[in-house]
N, C-alpha and C positions, 0 to 999 in steps of 0.2 A: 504494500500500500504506500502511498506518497507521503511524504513529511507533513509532517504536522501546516494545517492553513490558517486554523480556527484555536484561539484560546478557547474555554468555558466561559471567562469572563468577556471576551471580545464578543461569544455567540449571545451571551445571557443582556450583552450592551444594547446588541442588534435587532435581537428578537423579542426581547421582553415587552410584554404589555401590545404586542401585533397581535393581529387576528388572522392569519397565513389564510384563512381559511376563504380569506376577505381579498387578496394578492392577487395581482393578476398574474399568467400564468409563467413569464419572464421573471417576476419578483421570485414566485413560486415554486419554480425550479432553483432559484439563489438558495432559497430556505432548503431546500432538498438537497445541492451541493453541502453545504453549510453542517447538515447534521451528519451525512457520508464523513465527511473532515472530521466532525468534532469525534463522533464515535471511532473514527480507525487511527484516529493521535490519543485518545485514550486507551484503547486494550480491547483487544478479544478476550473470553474466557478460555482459559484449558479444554473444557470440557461443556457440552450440549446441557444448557437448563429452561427448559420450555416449561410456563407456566399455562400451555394449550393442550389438551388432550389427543389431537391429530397429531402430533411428533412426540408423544411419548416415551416411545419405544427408541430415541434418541436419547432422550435425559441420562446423563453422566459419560456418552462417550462423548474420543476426542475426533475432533473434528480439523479440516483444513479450510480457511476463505478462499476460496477460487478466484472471486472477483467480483463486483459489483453487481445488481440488477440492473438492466437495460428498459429503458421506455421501450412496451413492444412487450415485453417478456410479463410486464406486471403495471400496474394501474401508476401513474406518477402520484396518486395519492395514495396509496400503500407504500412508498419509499420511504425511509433507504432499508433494501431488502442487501442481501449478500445469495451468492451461490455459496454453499460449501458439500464440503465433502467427508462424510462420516469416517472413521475407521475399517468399516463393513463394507463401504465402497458404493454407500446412497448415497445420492446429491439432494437436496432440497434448498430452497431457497429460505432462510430464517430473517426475522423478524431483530432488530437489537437489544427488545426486551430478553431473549432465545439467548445470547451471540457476546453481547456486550460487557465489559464491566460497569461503562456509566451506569446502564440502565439497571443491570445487577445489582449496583451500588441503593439505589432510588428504591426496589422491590426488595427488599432483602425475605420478607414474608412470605413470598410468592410460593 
């Protein structure tokens, strides 16, 4: 993945108190670059934690990112997705709640 683009503090400057939801789809896409950055300059996990019942059978193995989701492949409102690649040799596309440690960090309950 590319170096670091996004602090948390530079994205939390940026994004705080927007309504993305509200963006047109130029902004929109920024916000979508923006989270890709922030989440891959913070950390993947070790290991698969889906707090979704459709990837369960992933939870606790280790995994590889392949590489980004593509417009085309998945909704640009479901972004930032990743491809990756189980130890078993499934692919699925995860979620950065799934993948991440920010969002890890935020769920710890999950």
């Amino acid at each position: 993945m590319d170096k670091q683009k996004i602090t948390k503090e530079e994205f939390d400057k940026k994004w705080d108190g927007v309504d993305v939801d509200l963006l047109p789809e130029d902004k929109f896409r920024g916000f979508k670059q923006d989270c890709f950055d922030l989440y891959e300059a913070t950390g993947f996990l070790d290991a698969f934690d889906s707090p979704y019942d459709d990837n369960g059978e992933h939870n606790g193995m280790p995994f590889k990112v392949l590489r980004r989701a593509e417009e085309g492949e998945c909704d640009l409102e479901a972004m930032p997705l990743w491809l990756v690649e189980f130890q078993n040799g499934d692919t699925a596309y995860c979620y950065p709640e799934e993948i991440t440690k920010l969002e890890k960090s935020k769920y710890k309950n999950w």
